[in-house]
Short mmCIF file of the C-alpha atoms (twelve columns), coordinates in Angstrom:
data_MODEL
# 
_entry.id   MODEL 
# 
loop_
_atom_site.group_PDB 
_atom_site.id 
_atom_site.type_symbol 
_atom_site.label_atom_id 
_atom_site.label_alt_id 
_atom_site.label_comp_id 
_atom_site.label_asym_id 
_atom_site.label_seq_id 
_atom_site.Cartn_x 
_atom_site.Cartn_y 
_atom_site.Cartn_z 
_atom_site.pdbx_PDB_model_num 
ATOM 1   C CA . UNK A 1   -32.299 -93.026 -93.367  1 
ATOM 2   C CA . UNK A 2   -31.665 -90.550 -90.524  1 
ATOM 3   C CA . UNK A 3   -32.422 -91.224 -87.164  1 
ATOM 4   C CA . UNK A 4   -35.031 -89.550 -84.757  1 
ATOM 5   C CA . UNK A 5   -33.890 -87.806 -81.842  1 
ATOM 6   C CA . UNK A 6   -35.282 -86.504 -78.605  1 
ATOM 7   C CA . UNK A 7   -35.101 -83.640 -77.241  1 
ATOM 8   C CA . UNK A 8   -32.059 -84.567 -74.601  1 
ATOM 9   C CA . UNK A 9   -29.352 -85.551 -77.298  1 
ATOM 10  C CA . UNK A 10  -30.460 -89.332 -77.436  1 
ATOM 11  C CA . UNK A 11  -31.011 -91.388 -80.269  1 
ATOM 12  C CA . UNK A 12  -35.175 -92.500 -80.272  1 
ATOM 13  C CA . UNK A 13  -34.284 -95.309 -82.659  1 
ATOM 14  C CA . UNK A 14  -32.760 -98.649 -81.564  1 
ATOM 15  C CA . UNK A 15  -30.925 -99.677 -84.128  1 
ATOM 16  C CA . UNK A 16  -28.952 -96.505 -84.008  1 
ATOM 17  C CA . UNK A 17  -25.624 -97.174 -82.786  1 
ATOM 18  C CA . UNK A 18  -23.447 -93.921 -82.582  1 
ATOM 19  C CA . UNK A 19  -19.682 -94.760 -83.810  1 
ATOM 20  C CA . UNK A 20  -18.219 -92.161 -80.782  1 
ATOM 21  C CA . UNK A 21  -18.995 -92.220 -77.206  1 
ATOM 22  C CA . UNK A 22  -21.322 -89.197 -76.802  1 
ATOM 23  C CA . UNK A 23  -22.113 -89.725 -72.905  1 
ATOM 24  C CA . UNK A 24  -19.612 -87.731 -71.435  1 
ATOM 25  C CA . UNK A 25  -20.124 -84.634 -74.063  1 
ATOM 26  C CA . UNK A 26  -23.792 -84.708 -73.924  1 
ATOM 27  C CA . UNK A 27  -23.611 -84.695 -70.118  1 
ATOM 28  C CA . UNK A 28  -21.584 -81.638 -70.151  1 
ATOM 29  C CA . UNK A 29  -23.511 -80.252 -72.410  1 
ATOM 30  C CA . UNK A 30  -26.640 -80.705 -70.211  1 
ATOM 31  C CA . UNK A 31  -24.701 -79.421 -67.285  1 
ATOM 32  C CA . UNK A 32  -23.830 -76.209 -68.905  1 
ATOM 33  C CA . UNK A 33  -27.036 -76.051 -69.841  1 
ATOM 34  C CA . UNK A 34  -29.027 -76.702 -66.674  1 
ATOM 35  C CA . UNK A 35  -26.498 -74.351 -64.546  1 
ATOM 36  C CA . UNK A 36  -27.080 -71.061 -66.927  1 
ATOM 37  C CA . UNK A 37  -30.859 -71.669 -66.870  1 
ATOM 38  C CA . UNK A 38  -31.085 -70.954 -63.082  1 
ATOM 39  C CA . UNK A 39  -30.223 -67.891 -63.846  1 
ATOM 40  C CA . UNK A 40  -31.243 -66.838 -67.388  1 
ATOM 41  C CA . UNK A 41  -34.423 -67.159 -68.558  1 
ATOM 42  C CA . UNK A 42  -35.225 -67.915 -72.891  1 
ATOM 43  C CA . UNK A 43  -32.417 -67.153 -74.433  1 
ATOM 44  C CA . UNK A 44  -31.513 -70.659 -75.693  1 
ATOM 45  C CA . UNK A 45  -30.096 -70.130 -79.294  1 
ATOM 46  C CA . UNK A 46  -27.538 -68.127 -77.997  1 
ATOM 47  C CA . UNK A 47  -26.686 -70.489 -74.622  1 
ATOM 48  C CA . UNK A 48  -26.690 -73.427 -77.443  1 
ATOM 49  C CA . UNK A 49  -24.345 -71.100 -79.558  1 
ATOM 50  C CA . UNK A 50  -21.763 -70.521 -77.007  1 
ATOM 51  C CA . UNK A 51  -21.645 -74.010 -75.797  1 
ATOM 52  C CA . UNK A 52  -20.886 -74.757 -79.531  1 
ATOM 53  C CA . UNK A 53  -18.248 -72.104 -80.062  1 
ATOM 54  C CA . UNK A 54  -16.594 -73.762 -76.503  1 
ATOM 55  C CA . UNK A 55  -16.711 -77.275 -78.693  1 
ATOM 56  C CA . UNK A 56  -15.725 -75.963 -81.566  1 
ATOM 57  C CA . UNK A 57  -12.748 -73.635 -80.283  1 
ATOM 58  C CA . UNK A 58  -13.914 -70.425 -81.404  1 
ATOM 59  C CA . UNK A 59  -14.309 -67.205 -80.316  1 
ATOM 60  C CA . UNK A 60  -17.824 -65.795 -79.956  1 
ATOM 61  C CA . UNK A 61  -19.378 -61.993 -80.987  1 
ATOM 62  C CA . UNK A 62  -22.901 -61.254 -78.727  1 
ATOM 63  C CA . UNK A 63  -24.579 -57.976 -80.198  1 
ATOM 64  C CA . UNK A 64  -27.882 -56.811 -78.523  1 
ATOM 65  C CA . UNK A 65  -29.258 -54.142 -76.608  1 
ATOM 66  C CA . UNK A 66  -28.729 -53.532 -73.158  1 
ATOM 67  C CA . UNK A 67  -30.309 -55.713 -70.505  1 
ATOM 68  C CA . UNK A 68  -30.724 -58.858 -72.624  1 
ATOM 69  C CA . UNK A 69  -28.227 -60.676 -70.705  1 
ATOM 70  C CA . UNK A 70  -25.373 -60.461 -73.042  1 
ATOM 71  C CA . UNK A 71  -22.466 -60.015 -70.268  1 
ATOM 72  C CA . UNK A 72  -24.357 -62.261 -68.186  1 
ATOM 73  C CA . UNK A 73  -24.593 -65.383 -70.067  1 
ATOM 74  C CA . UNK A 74  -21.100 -65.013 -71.033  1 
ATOM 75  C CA . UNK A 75  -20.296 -64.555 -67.005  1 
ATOM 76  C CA . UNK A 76  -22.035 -67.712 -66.199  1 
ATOM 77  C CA . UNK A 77  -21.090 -70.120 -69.529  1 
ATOM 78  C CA . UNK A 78  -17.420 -69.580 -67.894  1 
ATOM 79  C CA . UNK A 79  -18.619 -70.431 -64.152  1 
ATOM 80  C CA . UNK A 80  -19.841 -73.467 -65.639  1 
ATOM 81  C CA . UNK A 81  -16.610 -74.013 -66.277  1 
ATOM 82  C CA . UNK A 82  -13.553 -75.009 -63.895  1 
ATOM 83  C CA . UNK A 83  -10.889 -72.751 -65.430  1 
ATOM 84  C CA . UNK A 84  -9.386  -69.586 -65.524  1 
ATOM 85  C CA . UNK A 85  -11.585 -66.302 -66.147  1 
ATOM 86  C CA . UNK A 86  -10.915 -62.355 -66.451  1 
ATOM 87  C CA . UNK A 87  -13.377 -60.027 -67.420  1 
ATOM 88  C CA . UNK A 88  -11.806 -56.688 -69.396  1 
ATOM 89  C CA . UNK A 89  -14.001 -53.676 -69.812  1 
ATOM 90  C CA . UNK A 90  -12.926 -51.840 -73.015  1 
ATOM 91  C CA . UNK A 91  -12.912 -48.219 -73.179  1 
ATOM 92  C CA . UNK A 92  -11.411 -45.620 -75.239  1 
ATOM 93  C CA . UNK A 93  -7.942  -45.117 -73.436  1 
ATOM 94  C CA . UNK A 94  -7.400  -48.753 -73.231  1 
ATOM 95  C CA . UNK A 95  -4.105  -49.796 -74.545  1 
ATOM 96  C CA . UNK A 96  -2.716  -52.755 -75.871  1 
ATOM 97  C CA . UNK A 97  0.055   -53.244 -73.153  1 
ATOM 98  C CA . UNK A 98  -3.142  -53.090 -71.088  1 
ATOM 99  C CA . UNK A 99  -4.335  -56.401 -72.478  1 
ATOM 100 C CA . UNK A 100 -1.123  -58.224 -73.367  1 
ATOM 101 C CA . UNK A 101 1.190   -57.212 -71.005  1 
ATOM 102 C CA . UNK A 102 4.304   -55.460 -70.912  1 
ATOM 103 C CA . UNK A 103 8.079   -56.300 -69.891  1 
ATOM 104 C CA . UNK A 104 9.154   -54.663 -66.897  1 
ATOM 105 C CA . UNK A 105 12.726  -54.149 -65.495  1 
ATOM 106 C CA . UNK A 106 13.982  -55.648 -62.672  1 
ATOM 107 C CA . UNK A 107 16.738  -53.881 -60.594  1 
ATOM 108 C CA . UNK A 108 17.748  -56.513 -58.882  1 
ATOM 109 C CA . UNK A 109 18.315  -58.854 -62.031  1 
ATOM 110 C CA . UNK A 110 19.266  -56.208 -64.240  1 
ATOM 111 C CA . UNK A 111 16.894  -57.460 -66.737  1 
ATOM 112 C CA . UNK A 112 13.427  -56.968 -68.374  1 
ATOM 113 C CA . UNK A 113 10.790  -59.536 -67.339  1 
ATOM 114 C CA . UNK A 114 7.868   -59.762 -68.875  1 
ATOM 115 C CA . UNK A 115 4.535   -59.067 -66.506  1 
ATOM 116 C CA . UNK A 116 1.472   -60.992 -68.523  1 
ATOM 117 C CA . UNK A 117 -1.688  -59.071 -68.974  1 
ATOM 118 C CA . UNK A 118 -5.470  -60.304 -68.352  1 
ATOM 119 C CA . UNK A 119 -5.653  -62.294 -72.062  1 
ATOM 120 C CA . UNK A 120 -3.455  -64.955 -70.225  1 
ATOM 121 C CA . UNK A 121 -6.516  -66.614 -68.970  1 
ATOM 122 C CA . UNK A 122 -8.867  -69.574 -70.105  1 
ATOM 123 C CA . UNK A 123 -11.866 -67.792 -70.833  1 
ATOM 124 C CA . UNK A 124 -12.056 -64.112 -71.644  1 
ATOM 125 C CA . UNK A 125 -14.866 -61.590 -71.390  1 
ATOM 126 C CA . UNK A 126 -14.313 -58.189 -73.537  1 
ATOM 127 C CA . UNK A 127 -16.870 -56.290 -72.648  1 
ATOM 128 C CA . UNK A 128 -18.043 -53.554 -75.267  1 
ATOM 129 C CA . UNK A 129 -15.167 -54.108 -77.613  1 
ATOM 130 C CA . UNK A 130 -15.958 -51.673 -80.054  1 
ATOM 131 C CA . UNK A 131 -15.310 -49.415 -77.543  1 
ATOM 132 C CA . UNK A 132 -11.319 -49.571 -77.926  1 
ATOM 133 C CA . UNK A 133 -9.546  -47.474 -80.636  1 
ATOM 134 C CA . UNK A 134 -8.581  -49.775 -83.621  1 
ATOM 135 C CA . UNK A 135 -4.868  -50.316 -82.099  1 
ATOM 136 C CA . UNK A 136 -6.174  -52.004 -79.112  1 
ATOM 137 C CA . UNK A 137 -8.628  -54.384 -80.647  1 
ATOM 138 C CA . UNK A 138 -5.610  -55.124 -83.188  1 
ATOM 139 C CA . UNK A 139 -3.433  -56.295 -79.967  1 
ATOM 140 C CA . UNK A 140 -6.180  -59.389 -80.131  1 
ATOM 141 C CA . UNK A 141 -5.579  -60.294 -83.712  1 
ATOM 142 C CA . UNK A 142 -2.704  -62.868 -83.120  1 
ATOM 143 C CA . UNK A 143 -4.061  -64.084 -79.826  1 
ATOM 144 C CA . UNK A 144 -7.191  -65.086 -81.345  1 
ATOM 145 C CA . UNK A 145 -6.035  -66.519 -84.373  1 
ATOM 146 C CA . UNK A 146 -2.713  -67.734 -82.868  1 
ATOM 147 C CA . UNK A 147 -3.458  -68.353 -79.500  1 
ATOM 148 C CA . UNK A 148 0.084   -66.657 -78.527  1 
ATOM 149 C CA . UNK A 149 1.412   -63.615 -77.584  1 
ATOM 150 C CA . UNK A 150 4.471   -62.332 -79.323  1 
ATOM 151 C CA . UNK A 151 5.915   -59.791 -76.652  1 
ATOM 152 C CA . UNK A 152 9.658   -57.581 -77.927  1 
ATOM 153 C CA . UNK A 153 10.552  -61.199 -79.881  1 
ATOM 154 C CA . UNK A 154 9.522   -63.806 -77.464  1 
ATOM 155 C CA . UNK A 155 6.410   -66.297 -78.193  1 
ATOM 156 C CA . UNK A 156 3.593   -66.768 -74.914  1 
ATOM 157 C CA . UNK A 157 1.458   -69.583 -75.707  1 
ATOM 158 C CA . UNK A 158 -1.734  -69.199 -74.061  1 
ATOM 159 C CA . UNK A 159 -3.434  -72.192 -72.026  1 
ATOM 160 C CA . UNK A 160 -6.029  -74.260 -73.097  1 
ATOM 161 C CA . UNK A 161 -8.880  -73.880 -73.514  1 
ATOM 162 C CA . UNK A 162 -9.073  -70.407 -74.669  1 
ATOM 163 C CA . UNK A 163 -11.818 -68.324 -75.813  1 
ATOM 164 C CA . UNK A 164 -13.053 -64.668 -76.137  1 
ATOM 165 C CA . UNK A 165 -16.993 -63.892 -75.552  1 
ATOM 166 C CA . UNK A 166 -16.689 -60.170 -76.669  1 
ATOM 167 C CA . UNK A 167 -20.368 -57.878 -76.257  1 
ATOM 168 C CA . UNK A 168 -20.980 -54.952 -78.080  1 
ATOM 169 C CA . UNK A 169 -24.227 -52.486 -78.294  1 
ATOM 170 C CA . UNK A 170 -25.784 -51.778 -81.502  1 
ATOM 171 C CA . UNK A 171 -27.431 -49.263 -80.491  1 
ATOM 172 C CA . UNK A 172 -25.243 -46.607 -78.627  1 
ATOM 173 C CA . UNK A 173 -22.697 -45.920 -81.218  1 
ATOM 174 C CA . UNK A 174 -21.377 -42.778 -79.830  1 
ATOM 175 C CA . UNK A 175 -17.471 -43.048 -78.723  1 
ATOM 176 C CA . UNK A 176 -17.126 -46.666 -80.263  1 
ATOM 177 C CA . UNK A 177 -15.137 -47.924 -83.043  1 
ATOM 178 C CA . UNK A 178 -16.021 -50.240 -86.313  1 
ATOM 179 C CA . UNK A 179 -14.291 -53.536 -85.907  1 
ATOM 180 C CA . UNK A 180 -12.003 -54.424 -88.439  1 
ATOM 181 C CA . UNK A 181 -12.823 -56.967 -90.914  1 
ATOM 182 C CA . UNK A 182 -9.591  -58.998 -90.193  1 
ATOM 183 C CA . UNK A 183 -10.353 -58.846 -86.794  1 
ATOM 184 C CA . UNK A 184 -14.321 -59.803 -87.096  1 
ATOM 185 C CA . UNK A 185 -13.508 -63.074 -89.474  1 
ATOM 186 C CA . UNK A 186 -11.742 -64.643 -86.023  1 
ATOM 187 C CA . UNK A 187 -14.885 -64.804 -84.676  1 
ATOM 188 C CA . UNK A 188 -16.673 -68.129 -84.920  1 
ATOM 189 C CA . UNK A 189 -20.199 -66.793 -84.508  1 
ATOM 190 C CA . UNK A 190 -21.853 -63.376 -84.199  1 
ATOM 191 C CA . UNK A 191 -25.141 -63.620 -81.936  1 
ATOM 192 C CA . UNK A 192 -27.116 -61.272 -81.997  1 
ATOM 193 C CA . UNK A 193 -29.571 -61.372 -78.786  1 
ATOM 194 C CA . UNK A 194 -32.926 -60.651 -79.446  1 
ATOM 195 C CA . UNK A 195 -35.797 -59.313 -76.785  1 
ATOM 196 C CA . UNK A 196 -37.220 -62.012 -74.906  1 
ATOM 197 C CA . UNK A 197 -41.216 -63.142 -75.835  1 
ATOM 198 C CA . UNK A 198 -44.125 -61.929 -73.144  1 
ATOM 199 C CA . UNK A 199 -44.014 -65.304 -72.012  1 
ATOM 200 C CA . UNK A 200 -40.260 -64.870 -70.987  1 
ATOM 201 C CA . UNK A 201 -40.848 -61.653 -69.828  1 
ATOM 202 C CA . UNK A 202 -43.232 -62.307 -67.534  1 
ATOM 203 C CA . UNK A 203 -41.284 -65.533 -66.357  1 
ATOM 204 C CA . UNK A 204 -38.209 -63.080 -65.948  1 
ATOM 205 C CA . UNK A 205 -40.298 -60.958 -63.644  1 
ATOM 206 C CA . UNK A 206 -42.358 -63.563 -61.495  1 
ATOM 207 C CA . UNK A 207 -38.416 -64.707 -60.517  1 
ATOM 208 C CA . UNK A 208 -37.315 -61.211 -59.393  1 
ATOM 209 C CA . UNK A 209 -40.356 -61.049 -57.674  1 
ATOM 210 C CA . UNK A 210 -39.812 -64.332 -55.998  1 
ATOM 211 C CA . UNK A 211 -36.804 -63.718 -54.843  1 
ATOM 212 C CA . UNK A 212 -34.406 -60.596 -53.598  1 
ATOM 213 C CA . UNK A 213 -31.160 -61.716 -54.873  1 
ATOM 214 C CA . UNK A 214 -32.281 -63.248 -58.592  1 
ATOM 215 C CA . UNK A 215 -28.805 -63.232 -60.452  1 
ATOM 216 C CA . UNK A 216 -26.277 -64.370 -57.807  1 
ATOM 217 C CA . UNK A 217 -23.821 -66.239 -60.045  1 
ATOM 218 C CA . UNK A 218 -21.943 -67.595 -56.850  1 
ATOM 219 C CA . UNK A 219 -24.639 -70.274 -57.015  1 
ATOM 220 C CA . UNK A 220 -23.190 -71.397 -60.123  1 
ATOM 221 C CA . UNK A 221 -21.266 -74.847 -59.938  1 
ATOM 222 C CA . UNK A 222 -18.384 -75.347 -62.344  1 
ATOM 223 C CA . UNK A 223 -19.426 -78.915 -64.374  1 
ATOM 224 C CA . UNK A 224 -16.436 -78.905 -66.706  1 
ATOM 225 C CA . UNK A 225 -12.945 -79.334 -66.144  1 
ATOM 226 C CA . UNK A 226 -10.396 -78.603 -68.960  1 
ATOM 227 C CA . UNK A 227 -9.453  -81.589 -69.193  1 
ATOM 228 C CA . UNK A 228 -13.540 -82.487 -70.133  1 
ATOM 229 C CA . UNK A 229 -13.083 -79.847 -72.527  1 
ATOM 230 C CA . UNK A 230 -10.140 -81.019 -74.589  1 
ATOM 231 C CA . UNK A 231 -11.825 -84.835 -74.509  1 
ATOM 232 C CA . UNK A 232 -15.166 -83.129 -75.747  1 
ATOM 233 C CA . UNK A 233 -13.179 -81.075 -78.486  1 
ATOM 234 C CA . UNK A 234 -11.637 -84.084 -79.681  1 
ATOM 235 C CA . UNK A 235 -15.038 -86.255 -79.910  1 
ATOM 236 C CA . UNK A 236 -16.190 -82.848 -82.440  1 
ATOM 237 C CA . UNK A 237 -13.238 -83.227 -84.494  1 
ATOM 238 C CA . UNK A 238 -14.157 -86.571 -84.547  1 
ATOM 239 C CA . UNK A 239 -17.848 -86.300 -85.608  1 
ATOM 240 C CA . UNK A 240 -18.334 -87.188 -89.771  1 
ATOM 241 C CA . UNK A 241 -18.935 -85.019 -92.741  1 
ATOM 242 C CA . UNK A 242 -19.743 -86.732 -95.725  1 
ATOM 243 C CA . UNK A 243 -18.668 -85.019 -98.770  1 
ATOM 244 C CA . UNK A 244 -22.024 -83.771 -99.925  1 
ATOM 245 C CA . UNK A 245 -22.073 -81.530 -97.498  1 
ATOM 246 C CA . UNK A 246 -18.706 -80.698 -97.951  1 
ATOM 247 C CA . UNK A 247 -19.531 -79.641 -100.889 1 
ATOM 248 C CA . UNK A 248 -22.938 -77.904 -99.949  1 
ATOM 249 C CA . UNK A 249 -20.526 -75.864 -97.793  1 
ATOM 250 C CA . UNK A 250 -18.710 -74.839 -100.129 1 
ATOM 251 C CA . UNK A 251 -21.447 -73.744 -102.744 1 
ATOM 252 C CA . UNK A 252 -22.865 -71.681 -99.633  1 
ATOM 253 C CA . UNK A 253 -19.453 -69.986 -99.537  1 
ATOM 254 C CA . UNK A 254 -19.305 -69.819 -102.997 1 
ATOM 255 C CA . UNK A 255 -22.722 -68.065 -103.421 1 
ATOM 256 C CA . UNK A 256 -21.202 -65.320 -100.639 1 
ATOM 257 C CA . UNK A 257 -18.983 -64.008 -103.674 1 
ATOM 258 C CA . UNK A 258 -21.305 -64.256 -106.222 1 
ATOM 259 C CA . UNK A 259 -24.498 -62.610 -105.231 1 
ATOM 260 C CA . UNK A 260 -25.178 -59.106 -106.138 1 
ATOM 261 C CA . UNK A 261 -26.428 -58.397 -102.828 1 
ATOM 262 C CA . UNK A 262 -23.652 -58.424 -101.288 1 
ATOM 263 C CA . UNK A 263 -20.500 -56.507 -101.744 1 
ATOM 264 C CA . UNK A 264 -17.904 -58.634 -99.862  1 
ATOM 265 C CA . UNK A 265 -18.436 -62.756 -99.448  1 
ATOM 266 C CA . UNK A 266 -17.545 -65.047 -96.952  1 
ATOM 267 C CA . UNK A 267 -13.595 -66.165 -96.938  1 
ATOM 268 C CA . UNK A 268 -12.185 -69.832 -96.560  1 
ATOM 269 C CA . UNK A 269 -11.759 -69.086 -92.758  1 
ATOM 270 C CA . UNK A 270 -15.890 -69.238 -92.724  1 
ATOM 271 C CA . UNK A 271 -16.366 -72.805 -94.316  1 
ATOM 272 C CA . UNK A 272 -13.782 -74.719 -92.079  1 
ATOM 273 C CA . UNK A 273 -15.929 -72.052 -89.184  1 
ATOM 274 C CA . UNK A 274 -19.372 -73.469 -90.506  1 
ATOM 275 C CA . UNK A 275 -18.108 -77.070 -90.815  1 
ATOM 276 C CA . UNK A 276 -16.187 -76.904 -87.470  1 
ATOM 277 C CA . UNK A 277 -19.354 -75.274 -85.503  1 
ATOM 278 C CA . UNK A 278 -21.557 -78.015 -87.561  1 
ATOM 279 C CA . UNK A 279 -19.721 -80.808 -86.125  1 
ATOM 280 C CA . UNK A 280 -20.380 -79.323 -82.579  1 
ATOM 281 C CA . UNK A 281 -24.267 -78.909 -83.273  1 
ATOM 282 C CA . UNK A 282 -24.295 -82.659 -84.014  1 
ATOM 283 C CA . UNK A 283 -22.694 -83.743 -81.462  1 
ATOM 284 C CA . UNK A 284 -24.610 -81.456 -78.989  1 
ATOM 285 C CA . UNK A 285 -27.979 -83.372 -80.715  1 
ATOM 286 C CA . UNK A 286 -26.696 -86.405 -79.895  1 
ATOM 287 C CA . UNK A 287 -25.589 -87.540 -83.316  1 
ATOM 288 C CA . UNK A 288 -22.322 -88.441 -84.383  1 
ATOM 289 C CA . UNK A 289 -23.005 -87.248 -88.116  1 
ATOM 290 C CA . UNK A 290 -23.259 -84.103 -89.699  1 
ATOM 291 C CA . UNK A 291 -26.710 -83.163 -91.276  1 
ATOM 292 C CA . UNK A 292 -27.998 -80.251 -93.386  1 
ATOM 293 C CA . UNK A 293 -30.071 -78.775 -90.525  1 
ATOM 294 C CA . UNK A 294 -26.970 -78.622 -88.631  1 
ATOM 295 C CA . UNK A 295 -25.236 -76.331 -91.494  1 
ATOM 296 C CA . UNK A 296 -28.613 -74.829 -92.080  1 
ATOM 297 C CA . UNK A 297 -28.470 -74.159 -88.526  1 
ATOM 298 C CA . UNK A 298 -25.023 -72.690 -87.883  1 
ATOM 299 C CA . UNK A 299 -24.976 -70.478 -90.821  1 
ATOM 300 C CA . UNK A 300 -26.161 -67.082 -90.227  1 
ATOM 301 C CA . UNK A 301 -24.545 -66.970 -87.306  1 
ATOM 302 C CA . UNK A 302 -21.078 -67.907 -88.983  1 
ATOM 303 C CA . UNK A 303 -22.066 -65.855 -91.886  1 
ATOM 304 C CA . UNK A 304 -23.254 -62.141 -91.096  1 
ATOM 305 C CA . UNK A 305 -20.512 -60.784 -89.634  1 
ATOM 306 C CA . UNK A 306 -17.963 -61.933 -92.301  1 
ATOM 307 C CA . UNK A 307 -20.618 -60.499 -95.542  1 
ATOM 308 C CA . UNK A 308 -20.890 -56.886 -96.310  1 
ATOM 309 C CA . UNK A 309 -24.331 -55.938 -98.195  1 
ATOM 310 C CA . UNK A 310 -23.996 -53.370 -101.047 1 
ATOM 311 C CA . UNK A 311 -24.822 -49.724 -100.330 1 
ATOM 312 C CA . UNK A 312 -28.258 -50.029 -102.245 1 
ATOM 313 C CA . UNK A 313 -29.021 -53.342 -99.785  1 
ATOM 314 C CA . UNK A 314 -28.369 -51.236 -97.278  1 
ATOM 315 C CA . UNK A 315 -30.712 -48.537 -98.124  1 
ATOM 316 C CA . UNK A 316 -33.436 -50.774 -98.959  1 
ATOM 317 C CA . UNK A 317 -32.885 -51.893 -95.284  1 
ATOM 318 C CA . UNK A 318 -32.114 -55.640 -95.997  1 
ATOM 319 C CA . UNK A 319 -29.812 -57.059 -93.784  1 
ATOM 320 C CA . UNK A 320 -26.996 -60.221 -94.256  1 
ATOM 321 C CA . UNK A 321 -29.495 -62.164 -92.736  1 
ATOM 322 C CA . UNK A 322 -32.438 -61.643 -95.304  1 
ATOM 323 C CA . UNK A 323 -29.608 -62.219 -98.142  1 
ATOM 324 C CA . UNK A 324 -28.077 -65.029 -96.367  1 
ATOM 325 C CA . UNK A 325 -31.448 -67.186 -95.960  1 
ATOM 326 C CA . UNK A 326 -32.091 -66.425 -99.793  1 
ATOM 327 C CA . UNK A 327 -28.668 -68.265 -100.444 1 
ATOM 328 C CA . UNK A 328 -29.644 -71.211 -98.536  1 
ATOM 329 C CA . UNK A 329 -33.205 -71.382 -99.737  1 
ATOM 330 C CA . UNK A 330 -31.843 -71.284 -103.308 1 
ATOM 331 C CA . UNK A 331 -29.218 -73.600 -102.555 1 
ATOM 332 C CA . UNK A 332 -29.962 -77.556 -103.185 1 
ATOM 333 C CA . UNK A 333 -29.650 -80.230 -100.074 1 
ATOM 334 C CA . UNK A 334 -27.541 -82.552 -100.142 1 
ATOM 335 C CA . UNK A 335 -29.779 -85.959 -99.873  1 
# 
């Protein structure tokens, strides 16, 4: 029988006995946490989301509107975090050199070195990447599959950890460009950031009202170190999947490319996505198992930017949401 667990990651029952050492994870995990809610307010899917996509090591999509703290939470889940971080606004004369770097010659040597570009960094925030023509978001293909740079023959490895948080505006679709699909399958999750309630709001505004400088991220401590981060990644890997919902997984998948909703499914890339990111959500619960209400819970987010609903879907204004919540609801769980 499964175990009860409260709210902070702890098991409730006392004859639970997790088979990894969860301490140091879940106290990163409340530190990341705790840090980014002095500053944001609500907003805790997509704060859980993020820490799970640094767990899992994968790359993270945030769609919303503007002024829902898309750039913001992504700003302050890397302060949280004691490595590297670059920022890179896309625009529409951005070029790939511009991201990757370029070799340079050198008089004095006679010979071309090569000068790295802002991607060599631990954590990196594209901001309003469908904003760059379709060469410049290819330039990120290999580096976020690969983690590597292949620059006139020669192979960069990038550092670890590494991870893109890339925002994008739904709305204002005037001088942007459609992201590949190639290039929107190596993202573990699309969020999509919703408004916050009245409750929030008003929360949001009785802080700016209480004080002048509300959102100064220098207040921000770092609580990870990379070195936390590779332990933590390991202890994920780590965390069990019993072959039930291995194979519940897979039917999910499965029912991507068979439903007449939908036009394109999901590929193998987004079951070893959904299992990897279900691991994390366990872990982050305190649990050292997989369950169905972590898949259940990952999903969607895994899902809907990797699905492409049929033109008649589209008119009837369904979205891969609605068709990917009708999967799962037909879908038997695993006992």
């Amino acid at each position: 029988m499964e175990s009860e667990f409260s709210p902070s990651g702890t098991s409730t029952d006392p004859l639970f006995t997790p088979r990894l050492d969860l301490n140091e994870l879940h106290q990163a995990v409340s530190g990341v946490r705790s840090e980014i809610a002095r500053i944001i307010v609500g907003q805790e899917e997509m704060i859980d989301l993020i820490i799970a996509a640094l767990l899992a090591d994968g790359h993270v999509l945030i769609e919303g509107v503007p002024g829902v703290a898309k750039t913001l939470a992504a700003r302050l889940a890397a302060r949280t975090l004691a490595v590297d971080f670059v920022r890179i606004q896309f625009t529409p004369d951005l070029m790939p050199s511009d991201i990757l770097g370029t070799s340079v010659f050198n008089a004095a040597s006679a010979t071309f070195e090569f000068k790295r570009g802002p991607i060599f960094s631990n954590v990196v925030l594209v901001d309003e990447i469908n904003r760059a023509p379709a060469k410049t978001q290819s330039a990120l293909f290999e580096v976020m599959e690969e983690r590597q740079v292949s620059i006139d023959g020669v192979t960069h490895p990038m550092a670890q950890p590494f991870i893109v948080l890339a925002t994008q505006n739904p709305i204002d679709q005037e001088g942007t460009y459609r992201l590949p699909e190639a290039q929107l399958d190596r993202f573990l999750f699309k969020i999509v950031v919703r408004y916050p309630t009245l409750e929030q709001e008003t929360r949001i505004l009785q802080a700016f009202n209480a004080q002048l400088v509300w959102n100064d991220l220098s207040t921000i401590r770092p609580v990870v170190d990379a070195g936390a981060m590779a332990r933590a990644r390991a202890t994920v890997r780590a965390v069990r999947c019993d072959d039930p919902l291995i194979g519940y997984i897979a039917r999910i998948i499965d029912a991507t490319r068979n439903d007449g909703s939908l036009s394109l499914g999901a590929s193998p890339r987004a079951g070893l996505a959904i299992l990897a990111a279900s691991k994390a959500m366990a872990a982050m619960a305190g649990r050292d198992f997989v369950t169905p209400d972590d898949v259940r819970r990952v999903t969607a987010p895994v899902l809907r930017h990797r699905v492409m609903l049929t033109p008649e879907r589209e008119m009837d204004g369904q979205t891969a949401d609605d068709v990917i919540a009708a999967i799962i609801a037909r879908l038997e769980v695993p006992r």
